[in-house]
N, C-alpha and C positions, 0 to 999 in steps of 0.2 A: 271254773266254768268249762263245760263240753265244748265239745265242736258245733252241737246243736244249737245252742244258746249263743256261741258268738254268730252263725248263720245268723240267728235270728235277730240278735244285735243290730248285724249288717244291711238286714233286712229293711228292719225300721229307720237305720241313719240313711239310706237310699229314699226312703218314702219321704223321710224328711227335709232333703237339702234339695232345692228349689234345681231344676235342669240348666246348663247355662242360656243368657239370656243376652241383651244387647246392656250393655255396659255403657257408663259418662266417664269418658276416659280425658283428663288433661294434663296437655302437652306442656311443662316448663319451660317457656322461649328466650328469657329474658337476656341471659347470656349467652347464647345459642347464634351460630355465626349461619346466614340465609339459607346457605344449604342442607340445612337442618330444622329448618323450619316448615311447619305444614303448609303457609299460603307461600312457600319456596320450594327451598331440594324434595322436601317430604311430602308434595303434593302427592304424587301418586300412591302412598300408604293414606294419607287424608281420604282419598278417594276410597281404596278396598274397607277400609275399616266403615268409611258410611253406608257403602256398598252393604256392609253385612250389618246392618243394624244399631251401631252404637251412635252416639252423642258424643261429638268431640270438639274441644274447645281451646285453646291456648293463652297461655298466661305469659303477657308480655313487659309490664309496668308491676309496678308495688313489689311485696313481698309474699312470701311464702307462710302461709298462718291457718291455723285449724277452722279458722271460719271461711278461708277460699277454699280447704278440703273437702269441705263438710259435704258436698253436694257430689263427688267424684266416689266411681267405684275402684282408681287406677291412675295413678301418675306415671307417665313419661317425661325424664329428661335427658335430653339428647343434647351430646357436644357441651358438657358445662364446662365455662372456662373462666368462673368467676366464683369465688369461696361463697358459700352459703354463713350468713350470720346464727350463732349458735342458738337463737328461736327459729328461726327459718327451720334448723335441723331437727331441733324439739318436734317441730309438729308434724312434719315427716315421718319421725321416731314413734309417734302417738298416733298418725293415721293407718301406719303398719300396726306396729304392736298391740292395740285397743282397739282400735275400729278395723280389723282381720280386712285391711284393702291390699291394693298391687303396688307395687314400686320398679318399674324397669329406667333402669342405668345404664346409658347407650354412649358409650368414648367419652370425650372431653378429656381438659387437661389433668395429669397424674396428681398432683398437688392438690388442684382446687375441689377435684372428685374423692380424693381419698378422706376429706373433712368427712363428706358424707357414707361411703361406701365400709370405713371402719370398724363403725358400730354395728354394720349390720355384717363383720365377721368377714372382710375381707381387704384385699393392700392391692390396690392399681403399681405397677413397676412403672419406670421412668424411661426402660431403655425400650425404643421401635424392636418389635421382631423380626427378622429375616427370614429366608427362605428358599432356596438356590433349585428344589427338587420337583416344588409341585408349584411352578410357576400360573399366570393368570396369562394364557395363548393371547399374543399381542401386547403384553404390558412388560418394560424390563424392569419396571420400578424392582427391587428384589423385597422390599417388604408387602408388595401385594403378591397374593396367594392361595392356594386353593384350600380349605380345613376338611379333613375327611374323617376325624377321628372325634367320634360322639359318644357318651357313658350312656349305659344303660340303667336306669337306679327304677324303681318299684312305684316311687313317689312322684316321675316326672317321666311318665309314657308321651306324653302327651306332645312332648319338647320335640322328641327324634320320630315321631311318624313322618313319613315320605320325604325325609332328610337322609340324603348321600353326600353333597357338596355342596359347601357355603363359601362364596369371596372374601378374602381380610386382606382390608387396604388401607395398613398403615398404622395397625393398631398396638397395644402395649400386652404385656404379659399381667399375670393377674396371679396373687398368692394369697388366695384360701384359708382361712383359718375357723375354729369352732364348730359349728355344724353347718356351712356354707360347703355343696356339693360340686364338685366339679363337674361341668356339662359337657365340652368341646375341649379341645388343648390340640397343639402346633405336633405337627411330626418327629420323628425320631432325631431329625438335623434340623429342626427350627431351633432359634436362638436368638438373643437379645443383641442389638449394638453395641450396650455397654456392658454384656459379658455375665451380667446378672442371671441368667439363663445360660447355660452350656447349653452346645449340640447335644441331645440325647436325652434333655429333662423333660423332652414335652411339654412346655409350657403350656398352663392354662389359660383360657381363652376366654371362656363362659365360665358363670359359677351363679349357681341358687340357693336358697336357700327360704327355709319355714321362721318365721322372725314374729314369735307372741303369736297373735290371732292373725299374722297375715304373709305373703309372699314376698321374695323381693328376686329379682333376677338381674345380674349383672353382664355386660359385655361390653369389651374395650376398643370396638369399632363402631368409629358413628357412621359412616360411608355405607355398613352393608346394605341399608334399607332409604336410603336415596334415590330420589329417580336415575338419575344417572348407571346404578348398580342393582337396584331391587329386582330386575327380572333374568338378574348372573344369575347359574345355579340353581338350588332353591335357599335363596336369599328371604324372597317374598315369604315362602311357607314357612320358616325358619323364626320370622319374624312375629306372624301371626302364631304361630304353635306359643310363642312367648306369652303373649298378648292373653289366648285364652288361656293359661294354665296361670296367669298372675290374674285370671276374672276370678276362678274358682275360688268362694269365698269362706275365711272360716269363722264370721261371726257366729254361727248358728250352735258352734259348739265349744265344749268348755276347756281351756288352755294345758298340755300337756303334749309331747312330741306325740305318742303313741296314736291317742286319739288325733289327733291333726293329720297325720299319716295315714290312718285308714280313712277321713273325710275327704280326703287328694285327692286316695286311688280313687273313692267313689263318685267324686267328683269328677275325673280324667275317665274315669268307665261311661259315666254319666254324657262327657262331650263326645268319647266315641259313638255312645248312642246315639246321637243328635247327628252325626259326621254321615252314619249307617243308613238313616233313618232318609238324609238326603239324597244320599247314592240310589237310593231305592227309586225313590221320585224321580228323579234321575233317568235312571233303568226306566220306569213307568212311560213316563212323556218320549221316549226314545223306543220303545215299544210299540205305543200306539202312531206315533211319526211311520215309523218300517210297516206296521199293519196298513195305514192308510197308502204308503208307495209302492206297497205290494196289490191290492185292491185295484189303485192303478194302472199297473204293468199287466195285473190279468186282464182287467178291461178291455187295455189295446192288444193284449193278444187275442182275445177272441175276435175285435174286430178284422186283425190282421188274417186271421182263421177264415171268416166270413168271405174276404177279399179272394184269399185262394182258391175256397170252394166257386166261389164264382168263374172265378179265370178257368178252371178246371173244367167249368160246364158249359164252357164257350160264350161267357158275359165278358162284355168290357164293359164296366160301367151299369148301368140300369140297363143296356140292351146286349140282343146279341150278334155277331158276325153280322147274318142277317139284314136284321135290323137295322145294323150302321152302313150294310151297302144298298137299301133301301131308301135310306134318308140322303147320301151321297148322289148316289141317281135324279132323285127331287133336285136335289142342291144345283144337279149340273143342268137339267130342263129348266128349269126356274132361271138359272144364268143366260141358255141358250133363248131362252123365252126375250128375255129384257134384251138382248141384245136384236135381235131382229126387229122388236120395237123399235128399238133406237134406229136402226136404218132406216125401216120405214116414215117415220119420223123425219129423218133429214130427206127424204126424195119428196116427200109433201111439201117439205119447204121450199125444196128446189122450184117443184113446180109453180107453187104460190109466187116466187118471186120471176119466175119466166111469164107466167102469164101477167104479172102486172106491166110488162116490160111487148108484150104481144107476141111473146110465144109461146109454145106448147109441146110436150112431150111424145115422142111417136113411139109405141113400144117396138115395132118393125124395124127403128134405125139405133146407131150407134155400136160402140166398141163393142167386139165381143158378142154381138147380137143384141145387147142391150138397146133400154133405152137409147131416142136418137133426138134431133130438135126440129121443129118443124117450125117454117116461118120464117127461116134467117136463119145466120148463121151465126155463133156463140163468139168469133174471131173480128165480127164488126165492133162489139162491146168491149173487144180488148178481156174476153175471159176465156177461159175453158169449163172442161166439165168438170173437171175435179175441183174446180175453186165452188161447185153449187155443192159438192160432195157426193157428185154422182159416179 
């Protein structure tokens, strides 16, 4: 077969496999300690995950069986610290392998996880990892720590996009076997308590792997995606890059590493396109947001424009100089007006009250040349003139 003819292979198994989509993801709670639970520690992943679309539901009584599967595109169990009975693993074994679903393995105890994690080609270690060099800024625990070192593999792009640094707090080493892919591993001088791990092995951390028609991803920290920790780092994206690279589904095609491998990549091309596809929108709505506060800003500048040409031209306001010493002028005749009133006014009253009294005003007499009283004198009454307000 050319190169042309696998293009066009590639072409058709793209047309083919459905875009990703919102997934029925359910979470295994049963032995699963609060803080690992979604209506507990795991709320805030409950949240991001309904946030983007999926159906998510938790299994907290009964048992693990192909007909509680049947309806899920995805299991999560986080923190198992109670052995799965060998059907419980059966149907695990058959909702990966035959029905091409997800399986993500999040800590729990070394013993009671490695029942399950086994078969699907890999050994949870017993001893806590340490870490002396890239500590967690504020925590002296020494087995919490920062992981910086991620694989780059053809089949799992999808894992390390916008992943630099992820927290581990407390978690075990992990030993890989068959075709189970190492994803993340401890630093040069990470190392086991119980020795199992020397300074300098790098112990692994994460590990994936293609298992029949479906996914399975393993990591030996249940803490990292806790509310308490999920927004350390990128924790949160870390998490979710899991999530959608165990949706990518491989019902659709027929069992053999090869072909499964190139249905991944197309798959994980397929979610960047979708990833792409938002950012644009994104860009778009942020676009026309700037065009609209630009719009804006020119508005008021032209008003501000409008205002200076006026000042310029000797406006204050709708009028000008003029104008405002125009209307100031009125303002002060108008005051001086009212008040002369007003005087007049009180010397009417004066008189109204002298004459009821049998006197009368003489304009010939008083202070000043003023007003004067005629008929008596204002000192028989016990008053003056200022008490009439004259």
């Amino acid at each position: 077969m050319n190169r042309r003819h696998i293009t066009f292979a590639c072409v058709i198994l793209l047309l083919l496999i459905p875009a990703a989509s919102a997934k029925r993801i359910l979470f295994y709670e049963i032995s699963s300690g609060n803080d690992y639970r979604i209506e507990g520690g795991y709320s805030k992943l409950l949240e991001e995950l309904r946030t983007r679309g999926h159906d998510v539901a938790s299994m907290t009584k009964g048992e693990i069986t192909k007909e509680a599967l049947t309806n899920y595109d995805l299991l999560i169990i986080p923190d198992l610290n109670r052995p799965l009975k060998s059907a419980e693993i059966s149907s695990i074994i058959w909702f990966v392998l035959q029905q091409g679903k997800g399986l993500f393995i999040i800590g729990g105890e070394p013993t009671s996880v490695n029942m399950l994690t086994i078969p699907f080609g890999a050994t949870i270690d017993d001893g806590r990892l340490v870490d002396t060099t890239n500590p967690i800024t504020g925590d002296a625990d020494r087995t919490h720590f920062v992981i910086s070192r991620f694989n780059e593999l053809p089949t799992m792009r999808v894992l390390r996009q916008g992943i630099t640094k992820v927290g581990f707090y407390g978690g075990y080493g992990l030993r890989p076997a068959a075709d189970a892919k190492i994803v993340s591993t401890g630093d040069t001088d990470t190392y086991s308590e119980t020795g199992s791990f020397a300074s300098g092995s790098q112990p692994p951390i994460s590990a994936a792997t293609i298992f029949g028609k479906g996914l399975v991803f393993i990591h030996t920290d249940a803490a990292f995606l806790s509310d308490q920790h999920i927004n350390d780092f990128d924790n949160k994206r870390y998490g979710l890059n899991i999530i959608e690279w165990l949706a990518i589904s491989s019902e659709t095609l027929p069992q053999g590493n090869s072909t499964q491998e190139l249905q991944i990549i197309i798959g994980e091309y397929k979610l960047e396109n979708a990833r792409l596809l938002q950012q644009v929108t994104q860009c778009t709505e942020e676009k026309t947001s700037i065009f609209n506060i630009n719009a804006q800003i020119t508005s008021e500048l032209l008003d501000a424009k409008t205002q200076v040409e006026e000042l310029q031209h000797g406006r204050i306001g709708p009028f000008t100089p003029t104008n405002w010493a125009i209307i100031g002028l009125g303002v002060l005749i108008f005051i001086s007006a009212l008040m002369v009133s007003r005087k007049r006014a009180k010397v009417q009253k004066a008189e109204d009250v002298l004459g009821e009294l049998g006197y009368e005003m003489d304009d010939k007499k008083g202070k000043g040349g003023g007003q004067g009283i005629v008929g008596g004198d204002l000192s028989d009454l016990g008053l003056k003139e200022e008490d009439l307000g004259i």
